[in-house]
C-alpha positions in Angstrom: 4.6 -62.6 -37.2 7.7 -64.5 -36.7 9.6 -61.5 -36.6 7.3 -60.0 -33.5 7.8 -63.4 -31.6 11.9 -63.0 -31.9 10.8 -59.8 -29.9 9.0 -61.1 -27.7 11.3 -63.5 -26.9 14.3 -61.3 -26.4 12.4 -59.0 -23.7 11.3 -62.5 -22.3 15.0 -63.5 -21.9 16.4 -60.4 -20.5 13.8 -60.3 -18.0 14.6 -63.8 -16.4 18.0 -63.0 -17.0 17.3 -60.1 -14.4 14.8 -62.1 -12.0 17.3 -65.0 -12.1 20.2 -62.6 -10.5 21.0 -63.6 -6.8 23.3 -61.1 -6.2 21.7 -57.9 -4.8 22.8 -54.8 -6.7 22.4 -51.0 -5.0 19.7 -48.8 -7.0 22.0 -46.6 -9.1 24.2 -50.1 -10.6 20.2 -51.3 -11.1 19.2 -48.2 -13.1 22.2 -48.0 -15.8 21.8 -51.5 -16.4 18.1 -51.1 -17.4 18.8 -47.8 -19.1 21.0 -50.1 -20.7 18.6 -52.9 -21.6 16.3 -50.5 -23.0 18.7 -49.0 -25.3 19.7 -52.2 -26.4 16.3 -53.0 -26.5 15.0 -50.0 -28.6 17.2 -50.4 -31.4 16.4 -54.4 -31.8 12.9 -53.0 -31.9 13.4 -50.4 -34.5 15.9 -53.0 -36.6 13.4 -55.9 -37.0 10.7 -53.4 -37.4 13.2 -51.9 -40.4 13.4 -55.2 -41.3 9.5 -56.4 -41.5 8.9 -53.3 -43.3 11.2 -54.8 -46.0 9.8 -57.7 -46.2 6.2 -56.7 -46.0 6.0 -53.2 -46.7 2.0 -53.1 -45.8 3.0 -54.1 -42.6 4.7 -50.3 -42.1 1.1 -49.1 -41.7 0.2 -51.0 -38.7 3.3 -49.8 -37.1 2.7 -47.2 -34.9 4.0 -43.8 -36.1 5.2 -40.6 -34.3 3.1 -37.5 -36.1 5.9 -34.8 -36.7 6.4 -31.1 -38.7 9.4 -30.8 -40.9 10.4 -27.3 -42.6 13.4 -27.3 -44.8 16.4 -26.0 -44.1 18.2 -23.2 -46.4 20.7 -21.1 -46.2 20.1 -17.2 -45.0 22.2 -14.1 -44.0 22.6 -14.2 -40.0 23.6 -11.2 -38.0 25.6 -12.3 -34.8 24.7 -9.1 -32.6 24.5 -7.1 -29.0 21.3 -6.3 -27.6 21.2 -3.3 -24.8 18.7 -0.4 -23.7 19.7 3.2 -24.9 18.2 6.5 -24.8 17.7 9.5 -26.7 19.6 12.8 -26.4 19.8 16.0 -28.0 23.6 17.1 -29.5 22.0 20.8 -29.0 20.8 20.6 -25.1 22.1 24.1 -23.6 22.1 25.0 -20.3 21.7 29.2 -20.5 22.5 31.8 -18.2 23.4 35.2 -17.9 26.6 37.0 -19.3 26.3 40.3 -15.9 24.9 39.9 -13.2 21.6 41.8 -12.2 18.0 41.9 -11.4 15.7 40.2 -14.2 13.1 43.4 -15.4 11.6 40.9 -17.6 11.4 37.8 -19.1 10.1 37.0 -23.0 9.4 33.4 -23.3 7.3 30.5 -21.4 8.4 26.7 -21.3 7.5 25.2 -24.5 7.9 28.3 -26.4 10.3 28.0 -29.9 13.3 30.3 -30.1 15.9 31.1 -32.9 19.3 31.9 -31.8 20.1 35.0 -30.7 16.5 35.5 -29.7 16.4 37.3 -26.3 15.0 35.3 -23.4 14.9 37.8 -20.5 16.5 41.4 -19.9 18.5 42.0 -16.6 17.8 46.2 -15.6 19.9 48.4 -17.4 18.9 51.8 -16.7 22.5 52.6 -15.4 24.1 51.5 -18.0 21.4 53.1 -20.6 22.1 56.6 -18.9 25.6 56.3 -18.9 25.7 55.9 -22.8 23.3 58.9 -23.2 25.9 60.6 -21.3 28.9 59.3 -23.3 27.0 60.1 -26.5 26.5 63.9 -25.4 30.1 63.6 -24.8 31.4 62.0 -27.8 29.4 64.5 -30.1 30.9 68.1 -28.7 34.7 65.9 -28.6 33.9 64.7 -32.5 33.0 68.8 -33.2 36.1 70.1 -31.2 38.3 67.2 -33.2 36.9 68.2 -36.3 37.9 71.9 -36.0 41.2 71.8 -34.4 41.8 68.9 -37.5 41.3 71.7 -39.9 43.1 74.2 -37.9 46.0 71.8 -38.2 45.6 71.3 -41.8 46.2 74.8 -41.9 49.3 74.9 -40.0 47.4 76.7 -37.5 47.6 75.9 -33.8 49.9 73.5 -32.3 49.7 69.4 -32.7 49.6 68.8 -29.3 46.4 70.8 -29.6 45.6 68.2 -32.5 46.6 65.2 -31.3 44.6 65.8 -27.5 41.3 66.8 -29.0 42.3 63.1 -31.4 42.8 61.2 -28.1 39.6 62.4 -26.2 37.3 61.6 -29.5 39.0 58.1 -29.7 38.5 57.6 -26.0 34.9 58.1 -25.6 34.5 55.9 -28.8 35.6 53.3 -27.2 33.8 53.8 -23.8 30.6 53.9 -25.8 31.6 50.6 -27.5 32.2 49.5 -24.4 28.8 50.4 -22.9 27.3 49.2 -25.5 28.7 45.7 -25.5 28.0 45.9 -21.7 24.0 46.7 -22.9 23.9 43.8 -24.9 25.3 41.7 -22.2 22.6 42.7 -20.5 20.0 40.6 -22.6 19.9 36.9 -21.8 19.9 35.2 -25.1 19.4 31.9 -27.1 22.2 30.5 -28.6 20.2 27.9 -30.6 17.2 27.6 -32.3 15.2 25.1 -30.6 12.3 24.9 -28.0 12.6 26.5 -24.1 12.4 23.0 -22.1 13.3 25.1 -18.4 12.4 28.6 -17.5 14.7 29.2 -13.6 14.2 33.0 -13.6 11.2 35.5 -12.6 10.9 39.0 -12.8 12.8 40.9 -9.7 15.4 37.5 -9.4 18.8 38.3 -9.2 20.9 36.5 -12.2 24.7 35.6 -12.3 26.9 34.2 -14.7 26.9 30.3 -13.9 23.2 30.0 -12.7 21.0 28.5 -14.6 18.6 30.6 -16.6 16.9 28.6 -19.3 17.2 25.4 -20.7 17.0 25.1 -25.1 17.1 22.1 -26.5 16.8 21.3 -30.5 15.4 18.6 -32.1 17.5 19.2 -35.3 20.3 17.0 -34.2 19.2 13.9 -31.8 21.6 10.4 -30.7 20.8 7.5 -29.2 23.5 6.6 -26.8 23.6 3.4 -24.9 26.1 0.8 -23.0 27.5 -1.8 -23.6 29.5 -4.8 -22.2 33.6 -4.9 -22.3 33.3 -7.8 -23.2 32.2 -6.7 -26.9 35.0 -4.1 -26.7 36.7 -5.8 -29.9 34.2 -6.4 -31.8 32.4 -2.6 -32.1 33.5 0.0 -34.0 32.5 3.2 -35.6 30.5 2.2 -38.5 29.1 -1.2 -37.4 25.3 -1.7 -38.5 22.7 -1.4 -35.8 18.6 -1.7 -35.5 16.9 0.3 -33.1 13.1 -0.3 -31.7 11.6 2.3 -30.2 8.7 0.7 -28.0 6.3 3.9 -27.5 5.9 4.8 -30.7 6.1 1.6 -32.8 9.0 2.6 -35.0 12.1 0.5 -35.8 15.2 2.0 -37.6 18.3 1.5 -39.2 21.4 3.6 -38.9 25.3 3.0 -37.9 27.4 3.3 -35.1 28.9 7.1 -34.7 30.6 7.1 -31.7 32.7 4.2 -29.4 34.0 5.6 -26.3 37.5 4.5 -25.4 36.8 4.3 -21.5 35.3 1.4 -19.4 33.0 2.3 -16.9 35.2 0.5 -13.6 31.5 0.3 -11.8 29.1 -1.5 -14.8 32.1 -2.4 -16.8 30.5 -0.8 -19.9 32.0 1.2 -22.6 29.6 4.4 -24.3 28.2 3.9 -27.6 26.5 6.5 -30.0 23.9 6.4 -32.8 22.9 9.7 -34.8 19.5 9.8 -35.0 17.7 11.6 -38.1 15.5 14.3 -37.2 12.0 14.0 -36.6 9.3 15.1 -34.0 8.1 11.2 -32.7 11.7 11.5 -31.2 12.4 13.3 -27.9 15.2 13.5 -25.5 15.1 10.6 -22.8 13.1 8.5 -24.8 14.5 4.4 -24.7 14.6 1.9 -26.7 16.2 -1.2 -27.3 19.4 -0.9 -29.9 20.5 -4.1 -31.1 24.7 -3.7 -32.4 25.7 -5.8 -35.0 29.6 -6.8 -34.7 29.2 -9.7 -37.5 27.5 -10.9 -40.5 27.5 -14.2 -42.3 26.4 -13.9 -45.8 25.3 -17.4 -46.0 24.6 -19.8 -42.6 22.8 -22.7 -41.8 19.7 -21.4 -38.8 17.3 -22.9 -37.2 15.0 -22.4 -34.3 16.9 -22.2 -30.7 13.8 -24.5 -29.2 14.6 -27.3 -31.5 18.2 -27.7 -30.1 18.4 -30.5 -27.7 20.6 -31.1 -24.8 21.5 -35.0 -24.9 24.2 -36.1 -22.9 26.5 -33.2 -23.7 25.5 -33.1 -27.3 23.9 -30.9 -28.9 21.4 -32.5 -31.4 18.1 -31.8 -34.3 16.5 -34.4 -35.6 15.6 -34.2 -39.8 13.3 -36.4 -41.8 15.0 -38.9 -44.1 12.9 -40.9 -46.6 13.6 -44.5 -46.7 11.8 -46.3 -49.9 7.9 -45.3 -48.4 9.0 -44.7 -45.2 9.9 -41.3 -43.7 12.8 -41.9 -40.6 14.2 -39.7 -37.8 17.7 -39.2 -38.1 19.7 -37.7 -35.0 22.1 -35.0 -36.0 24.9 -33.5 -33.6 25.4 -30.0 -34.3 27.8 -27.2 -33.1 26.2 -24.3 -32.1 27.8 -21.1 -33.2 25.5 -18.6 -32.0 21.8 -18.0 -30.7 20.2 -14.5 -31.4 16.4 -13.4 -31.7 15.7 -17.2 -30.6 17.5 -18.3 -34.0 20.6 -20.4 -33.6 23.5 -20.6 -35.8 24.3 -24.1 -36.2 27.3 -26.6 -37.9 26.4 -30.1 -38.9 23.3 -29.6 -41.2 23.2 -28.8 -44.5 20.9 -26.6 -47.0 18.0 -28.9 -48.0 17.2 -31.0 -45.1 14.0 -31.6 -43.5 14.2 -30.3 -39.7 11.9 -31.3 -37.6 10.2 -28.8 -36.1 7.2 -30.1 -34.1 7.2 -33.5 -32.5 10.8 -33.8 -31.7 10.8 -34.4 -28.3 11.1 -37.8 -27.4 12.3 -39.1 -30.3 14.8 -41.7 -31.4 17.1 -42.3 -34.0 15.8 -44.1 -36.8 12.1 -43.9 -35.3 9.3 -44.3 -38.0 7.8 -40.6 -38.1 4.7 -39.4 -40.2 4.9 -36.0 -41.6 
């Protein structure tokens, strides 16, 4: 009891001490020097209390006692990472259109419809072009028989090889203008060049097509990437090959892979660079889809985290609180910390060590060498 009265009488003391003062002090001088007394105050409080407990340890349970949760602390892999939004594109997204101009006669396929490559999409009319190689054909035929008689004429040593060599000529000329025509027939079909599905159909029977305007659209699902940007102020620290996570929203899904692609160009407008995950192949994915990629540009092996929440603010400090036994008595113990990195609401942290009690819950409010309960 004698220790409670050497309380008492200290916060009796201070208090004439103040009432006593004549000399009028502005509100701000008035406040430190009570933040002051109470400080001073505080840690008299918690040092005779230290001290009763001593001397009388059944006295700790009357003391009143601040009700915390503690979890250890232990050492863990942290990735230090880059969140942003991507999307999903197809490697194989092509943009067809006609190789001669013409008027469509028909077109094959609908939107949603799967193609293979080389599958023909629409026809553009051919009919001249169909009659001129009937004609060439007749042509080509009665040139081939006229060839093949004035060859064995030659063989021979009958006729002259001027003879020979124009009836040659003429065969080998309309050989080629059917080759021609016939090159100029297949032109005339507007074909896939990838298998994949028909996402856009822009032409209808009796349209007039051109090379440049676009036909169809085909687009495989075979080869996807995510592609996303990011800040230049990362620039550095990606590369080809760094580990990423991504989360795709709409579906559920989360997924591993690695960085394929860093673009070498800053955006001068968002100040982003372009980076690019392959995707594997699989039908929940589909162009234009987002989600949130997550870029890992460094891993610690082994470092000390803890909950970002738990990280006070204290007069420019950054400070936890852990649990230290004392004989039967469990104590708060301050702890200033550097801060080396907060990601997923974890924070990387210097100035604790694998083992200690952190306090978790119940940490607000708290004091140095408080009396806590666990």
């Amino acid at each position: 009891m004698k220790k409670i009265y050497n309380i008492l009488s200290v916060v009796t003391a201070i208090a004439l001490l103040a009432s006593c003062s004549s000399a009028p002090k502005d509100k701000k001088t008035r406040l430190e020097e009570l933040k002051k007394q109470q400080t001073q105050l505080s840690q008299e409080i918690r040092q005779l209390e230290s001290e009763l407990a001593k001397e009388n340890p059944e006295a700790v349970s009357s003391v009143k006692m601040k009700e915390v949760v503690t979890a250890p602390v232990a050492a863990r892999p942290f990735d230090h990472f880059v969140q942003t939004q991507g999307s999903v594109e197809a490697v194989d997204n092509i943009q067809v259109s006609a190789r001669s101009a013409g008027i469509i006669a028909q077109v094959f396929v609908k939107e949603g419809d799967y193609v293979k490559a080389g599958q023909t999409l629409a026809q553009i009319d051919n009919s001249m072009t169909v009659r001129s190689i009937e004609e060439v054909k007749s042509q080509l035929e009665l040139a081939r028989t006229v060839f093949e008689r004035q060859k064995n004429l030659w063989d021979q040593k009958i006729g002259t090889e001027v003879q020979y060599l124009q009836a040659k000529t003429n065969k080998e000329s309309l050989e080629k203008r059917l080759a021609t025509l016939n090159e100029q027939l297949d032109m005339s079909r507007v074909k896939s060049p990838i298998n994949g599905s028909v996402d856009e159909v822009n032409l209808k029977i009796g349209q007039n097509a051109a090379p440049g305007l676009p036909a169809f659209r085909v687009v495989s699902s075979d080869r996807l990437k995510m592609k996303a940007n990011v800040s230049e102020s990362y620039v550095k620290d990606i590369h080809t090959g760094n580990k990423v996570s991504i989360y795709f929203s709409d579906i559920h899904k989360e997924l591993e892979a690695k960085i394929t692609f860093v673009g070498r160009t800053i955006n001068p407008l968002t100040r982003t660079f372009a980076v690019e995950v392959s995707l594997p192949t699989s039908e929940e994915f589909r162009p234009n889809m987002t989600g949130v990629i997550r870029v890992v540009f460094h891993s610690e092996p082994s470092a000390i985290v803890v909950p970002v929440n738990v990280v006070q603010d204290v007069n420019g400090q950054k400070i936890v609180y852990i649990a230290e036994k004392e004989g039967d008595r469990m104590l708060a113990r301050k702890k200033v910390v550097t801060v080396e990195g907060v990601y997923d609401n974890l924070a990387q942290v210097d100035g604790l060590k694998a083992g200690d009690l952190l306090v978790t819950v119940g940490y607000q409010g708290l004091n140095d060498g408080e009396l806590i309960k666990n």
